[in-house]
C-alpha positions as CSV (number, residue, x, y, z in Angstrom):
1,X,0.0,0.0,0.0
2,X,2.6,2.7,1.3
3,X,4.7,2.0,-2.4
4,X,1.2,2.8,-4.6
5,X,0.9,6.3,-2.3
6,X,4.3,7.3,-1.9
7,X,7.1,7.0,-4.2
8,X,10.4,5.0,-3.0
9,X,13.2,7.6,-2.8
10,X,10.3,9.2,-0.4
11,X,9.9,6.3,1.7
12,X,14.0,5.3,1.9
13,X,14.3,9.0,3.9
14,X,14.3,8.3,7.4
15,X,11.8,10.0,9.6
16,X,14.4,11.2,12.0
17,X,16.3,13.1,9.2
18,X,12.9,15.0,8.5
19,X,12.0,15.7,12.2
20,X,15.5,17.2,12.3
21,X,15.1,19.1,9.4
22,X,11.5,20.6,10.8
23,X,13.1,20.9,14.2
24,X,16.3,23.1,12.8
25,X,14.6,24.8,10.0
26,X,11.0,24.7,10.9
27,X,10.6,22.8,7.5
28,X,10.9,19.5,5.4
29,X,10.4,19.9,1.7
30,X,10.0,16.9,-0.5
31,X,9.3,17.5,-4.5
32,X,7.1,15.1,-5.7
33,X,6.9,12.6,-2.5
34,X,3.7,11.1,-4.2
35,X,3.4,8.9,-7.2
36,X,1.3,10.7,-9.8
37,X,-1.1,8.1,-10.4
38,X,-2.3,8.3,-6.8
39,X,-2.5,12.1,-6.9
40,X,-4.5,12.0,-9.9
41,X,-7.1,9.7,-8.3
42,X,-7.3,11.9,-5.5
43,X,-8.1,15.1,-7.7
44,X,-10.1,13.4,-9.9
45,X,-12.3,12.3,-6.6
46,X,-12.7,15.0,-5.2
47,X,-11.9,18.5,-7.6
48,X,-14.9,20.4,-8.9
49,X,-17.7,18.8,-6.9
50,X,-21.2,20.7,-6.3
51,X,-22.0,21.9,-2.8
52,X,-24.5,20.0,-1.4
53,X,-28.1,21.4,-1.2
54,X,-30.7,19.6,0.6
55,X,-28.9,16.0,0.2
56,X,-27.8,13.3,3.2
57,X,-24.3,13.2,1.4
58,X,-21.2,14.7,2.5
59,X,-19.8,17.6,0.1
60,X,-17.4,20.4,-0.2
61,X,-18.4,24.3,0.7
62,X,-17.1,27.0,-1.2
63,X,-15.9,30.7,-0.1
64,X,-15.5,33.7,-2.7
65,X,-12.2,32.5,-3.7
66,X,-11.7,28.7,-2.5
67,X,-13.2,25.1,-2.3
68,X,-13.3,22.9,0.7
69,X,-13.5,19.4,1.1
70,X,-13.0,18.6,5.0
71,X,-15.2,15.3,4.6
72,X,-12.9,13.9,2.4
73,X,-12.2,10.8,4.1
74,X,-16.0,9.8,3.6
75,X,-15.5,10.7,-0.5
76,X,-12.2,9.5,-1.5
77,X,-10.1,5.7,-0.6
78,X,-7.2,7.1,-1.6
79,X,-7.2,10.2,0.0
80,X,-8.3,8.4,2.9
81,X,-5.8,6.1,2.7
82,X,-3.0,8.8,2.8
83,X,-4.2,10.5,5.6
84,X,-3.7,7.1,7.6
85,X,-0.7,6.3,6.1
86,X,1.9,4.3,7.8
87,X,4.6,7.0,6.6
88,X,2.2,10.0,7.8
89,X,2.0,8.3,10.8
90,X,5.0,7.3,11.9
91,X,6.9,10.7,11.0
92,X,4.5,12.6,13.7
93,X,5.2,9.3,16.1
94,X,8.9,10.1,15.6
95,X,8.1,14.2,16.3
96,X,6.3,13.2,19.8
97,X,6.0,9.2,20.2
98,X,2.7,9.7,22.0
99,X,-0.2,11.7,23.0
100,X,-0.6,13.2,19.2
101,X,-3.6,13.2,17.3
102,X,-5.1,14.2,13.5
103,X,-6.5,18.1,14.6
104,X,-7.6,19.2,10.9
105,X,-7.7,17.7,7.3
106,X,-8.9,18.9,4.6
107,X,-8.5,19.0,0.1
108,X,-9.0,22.5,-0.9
109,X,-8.4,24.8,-3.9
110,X,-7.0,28.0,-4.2
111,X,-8.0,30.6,-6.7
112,X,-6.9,34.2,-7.7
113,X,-8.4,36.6,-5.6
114,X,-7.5,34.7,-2.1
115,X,-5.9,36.7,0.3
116,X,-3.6,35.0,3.2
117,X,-1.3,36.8,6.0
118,X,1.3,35.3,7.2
119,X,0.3,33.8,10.4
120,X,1.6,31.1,12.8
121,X,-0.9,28.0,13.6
122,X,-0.4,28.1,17.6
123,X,-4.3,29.0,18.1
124,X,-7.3,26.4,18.1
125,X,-10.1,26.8,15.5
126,X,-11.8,29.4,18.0
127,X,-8.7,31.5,17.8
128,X,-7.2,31.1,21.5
129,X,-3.4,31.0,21.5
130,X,-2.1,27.8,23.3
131,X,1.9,26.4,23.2
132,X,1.0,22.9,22.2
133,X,3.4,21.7,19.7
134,X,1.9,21.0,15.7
135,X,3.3,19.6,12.8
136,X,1.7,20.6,9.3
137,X,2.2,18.9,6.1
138,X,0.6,20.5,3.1
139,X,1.0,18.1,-0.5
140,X,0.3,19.3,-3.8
141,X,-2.2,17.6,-6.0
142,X,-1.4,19.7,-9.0
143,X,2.2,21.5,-10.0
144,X,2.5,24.9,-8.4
145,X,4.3,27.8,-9.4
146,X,2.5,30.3,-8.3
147,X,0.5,31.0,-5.0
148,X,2.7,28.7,-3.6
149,X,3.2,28.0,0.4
150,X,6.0,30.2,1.7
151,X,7.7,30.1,5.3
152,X,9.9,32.7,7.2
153,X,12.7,30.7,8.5
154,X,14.0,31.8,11.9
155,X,10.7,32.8,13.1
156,X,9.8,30.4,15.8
157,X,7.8,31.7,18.3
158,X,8.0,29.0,20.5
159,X,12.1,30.8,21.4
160,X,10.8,34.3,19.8
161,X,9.8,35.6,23.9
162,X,8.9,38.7,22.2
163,X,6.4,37.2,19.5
164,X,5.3,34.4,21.5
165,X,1.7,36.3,22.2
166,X,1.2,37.0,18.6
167,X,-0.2,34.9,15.3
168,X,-0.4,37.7,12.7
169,X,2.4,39.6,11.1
170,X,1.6,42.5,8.6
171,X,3.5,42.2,5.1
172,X,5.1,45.8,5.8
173,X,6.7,44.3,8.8
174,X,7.6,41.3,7.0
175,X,9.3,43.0,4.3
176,X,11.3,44.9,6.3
177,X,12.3,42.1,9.0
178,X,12.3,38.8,6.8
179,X,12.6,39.6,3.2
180,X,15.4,37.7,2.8
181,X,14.7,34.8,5.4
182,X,10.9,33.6,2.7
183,X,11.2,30.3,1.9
184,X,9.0,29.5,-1.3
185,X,8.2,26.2,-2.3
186,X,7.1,25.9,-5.8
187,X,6.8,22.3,-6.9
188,X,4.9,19.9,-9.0
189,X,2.2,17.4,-8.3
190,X,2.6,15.6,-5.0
191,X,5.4,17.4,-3.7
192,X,4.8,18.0,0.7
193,X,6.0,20.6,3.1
194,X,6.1,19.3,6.7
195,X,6.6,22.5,9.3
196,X,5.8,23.5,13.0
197,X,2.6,25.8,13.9
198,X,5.7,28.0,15.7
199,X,6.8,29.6,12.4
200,X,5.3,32.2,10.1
201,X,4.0,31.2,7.0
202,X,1.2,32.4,3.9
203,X,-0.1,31.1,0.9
204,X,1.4,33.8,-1.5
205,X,-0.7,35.3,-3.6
206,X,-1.9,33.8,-7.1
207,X,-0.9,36.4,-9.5
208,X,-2.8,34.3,-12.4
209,X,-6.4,34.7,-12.7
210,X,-6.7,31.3,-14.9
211,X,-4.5,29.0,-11.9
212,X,-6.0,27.2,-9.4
213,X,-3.8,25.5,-6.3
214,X,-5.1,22.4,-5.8
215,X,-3.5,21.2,-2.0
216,X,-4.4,18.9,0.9
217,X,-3.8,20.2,4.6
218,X,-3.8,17.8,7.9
219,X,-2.6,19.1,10.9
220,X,-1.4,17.1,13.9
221,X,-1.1,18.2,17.7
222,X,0.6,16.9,20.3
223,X,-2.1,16.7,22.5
224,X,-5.6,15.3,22.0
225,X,-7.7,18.0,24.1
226,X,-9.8,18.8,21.0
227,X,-10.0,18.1,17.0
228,X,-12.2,19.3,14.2
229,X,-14.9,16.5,13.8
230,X,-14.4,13.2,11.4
231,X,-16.7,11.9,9.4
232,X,-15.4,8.4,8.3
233,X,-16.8,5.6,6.0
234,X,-15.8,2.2,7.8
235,X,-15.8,0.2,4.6
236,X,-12.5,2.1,3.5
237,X,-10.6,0.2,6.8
238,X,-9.1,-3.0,5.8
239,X,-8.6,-5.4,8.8
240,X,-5.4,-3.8,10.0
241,X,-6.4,-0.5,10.7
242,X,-9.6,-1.4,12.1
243,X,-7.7,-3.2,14.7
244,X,-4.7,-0.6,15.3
245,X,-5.2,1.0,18.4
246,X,-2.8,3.6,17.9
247,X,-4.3,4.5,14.6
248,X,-7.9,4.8,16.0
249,X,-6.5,7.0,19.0
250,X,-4.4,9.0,16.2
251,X,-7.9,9.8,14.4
252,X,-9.4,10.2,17.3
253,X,-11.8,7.7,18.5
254,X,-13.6,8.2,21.9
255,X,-12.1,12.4,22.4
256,X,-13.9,15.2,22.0
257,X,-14.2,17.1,18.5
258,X,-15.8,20.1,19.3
259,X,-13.9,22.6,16.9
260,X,-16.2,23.5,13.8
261,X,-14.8,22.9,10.6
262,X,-12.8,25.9,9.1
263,X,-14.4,27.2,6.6
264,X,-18.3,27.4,8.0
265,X,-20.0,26.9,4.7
266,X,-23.4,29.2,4.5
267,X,-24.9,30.8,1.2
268,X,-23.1,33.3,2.2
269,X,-19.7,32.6,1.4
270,X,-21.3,31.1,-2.0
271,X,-19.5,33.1,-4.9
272,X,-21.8,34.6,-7.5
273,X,-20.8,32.4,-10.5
274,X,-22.0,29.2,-7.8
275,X,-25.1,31.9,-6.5
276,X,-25.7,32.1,-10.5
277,X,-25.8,28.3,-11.1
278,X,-28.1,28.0,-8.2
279,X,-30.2,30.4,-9.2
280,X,-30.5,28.9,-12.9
281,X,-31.0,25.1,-10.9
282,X,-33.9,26.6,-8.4
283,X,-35.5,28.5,-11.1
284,X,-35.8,25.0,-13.7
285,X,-37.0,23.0,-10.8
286,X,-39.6,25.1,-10.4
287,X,-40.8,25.5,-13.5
288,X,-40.7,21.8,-13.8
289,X,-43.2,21.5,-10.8
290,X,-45.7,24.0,-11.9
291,X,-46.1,21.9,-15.1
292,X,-46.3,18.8,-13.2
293,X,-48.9,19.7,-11.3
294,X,-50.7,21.3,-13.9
295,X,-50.4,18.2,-16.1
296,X,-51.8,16.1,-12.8
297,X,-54.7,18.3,-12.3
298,X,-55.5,18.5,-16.0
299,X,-55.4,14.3,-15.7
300,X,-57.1,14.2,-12.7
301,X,-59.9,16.4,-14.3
302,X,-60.1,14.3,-17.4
């Protein structure tokens, strides 16, 4: 299984040579790390879906300039599959050996128009700061060259006694401070970036209005006070991982997920070219109504 997700060179690194590289730099930065095949299944399952609308099926949500899929693991094997990985595991067992747990997955897209600050991940989904230790891994599922993830190296709040407080930088302050300490990681399909919450980091902005980053983020805490709810299908567990313990306490099983799911999808957040389709859908369905019941009440006249 771990040889159809991940490709070998990826596998022969050893996970302590990528903790040290995310404990030293903040980072780990692996250029195609999945084989292509797998990637592709993944996109194919779950890019470009319709928000669901009065259905018992789990779908993504859209915002005015992204797409969200946080129920993935209920829509896609192989992307369910990869986030309980033996390799995904056992590099965040090698960060903190125990007491870690799978706070927030999701496949989401990126479009022009998105705006990210750089920001460091040491806050819960209701925005209070805490010092638990994360690690992040964000994998590409198409290439990116532009709006690519980007890191300011030397900026770990967890030593920074002056910073530790904060979890939003302004660009101004970066430009001056860290210009020359942005990591960029442009890469193609299936390349991953593992880093620490402790260190700033954007999405830089898509300067193409035609490109659209296609990414999947998990996030894993040392500590299992809290996650973002999982939904699961149980048919996508073989035998195995139904009966590893450490993988059903990794996902969470029996602790509390009380964090909502980032983004909230509402109408809302709909952008208009999805408000438009809607509109068109609503408007057909109802035409298609009236004329049913008009032709059943001219039948039932008959």
């Amino acid at each position: 299984m771990e040889d159809i997700i991940f490709n070998k060179k990826f596998l022969e690194i050893d996970n302590v040579s990528i903790i040290d590289n995310v404990n030293k730099n903040g980072f780990f930065f692996f250029e195609g790390a999945l084989n292509q095949k797998f990637v592709q299944k993944i996109e194919e399952d779950l890019s470009n879906k319709d928000f669901g609308l009065n259905v018992n099926t789990t779908n993504p949500v859209y915002t005015k300039a992204q797409y969200f899929f946080s129920n993935a693991m209920t829509a896609s094997k192989e992307y369910f599959n990869l986030i309980t990985s033996k390799k995904i595991f056992s590099i965040a067992k090698t960060k903190y050996n125990k007491d870690f747990r799978l706070k927030a997955q999701r496949y989401y897209e990126t479009k022009y128009g998105n705006y990210m600050p750089w920001h460091a991940d040491n806050v819960d989904n209701n925005g209070v700061l805490h010092k638990n230790d994360g690690l992040i891994m964000i994998i590409y599922i198409n290439d990116v060259f532009d709006g690519e993830f980007q890191l300011i190296e030397g900026s770990n709040l967890k030593i920074d006694e002056n910073k530790r407080d904060v979890n939003y930088i302004a660009d101004n302050y970066v430009e001056e401070n860290y210009k020359d300490n942005i990591k960029s990681f442009k890469g193609k399909s299936g390349s991953i970036i593992i880093y620490d919450t402790w260190h700033f980091h954007r999405a830089k902005p898509i300067k193409d209005k035609n490109f659209v980053r296609k990414s999947i983020f998990l996030q894993i805490d040392n500590s299992d006070r809290n996650a973002e709810k999982l939904l699961l299908t149980p048919d996508f567990f073989n035998e195995e991982k139904f009966k590893n313990i450490e993988l059903l306490k990794f996902l969470g099983f029996g602790n509390v997920s009380d964090f909502a799911s980032i983004p909230a999808g509402t109408i809302k957040n709909l952008p208009n070219k999805q408000i438009i389709k809607l509109t068109k859908l609503l408007s057909l369905t109802i035409i298609k109504n009236i004329i049913k019941r008009i032709l059943i009440y001219l039948k039932l006249r008959n």
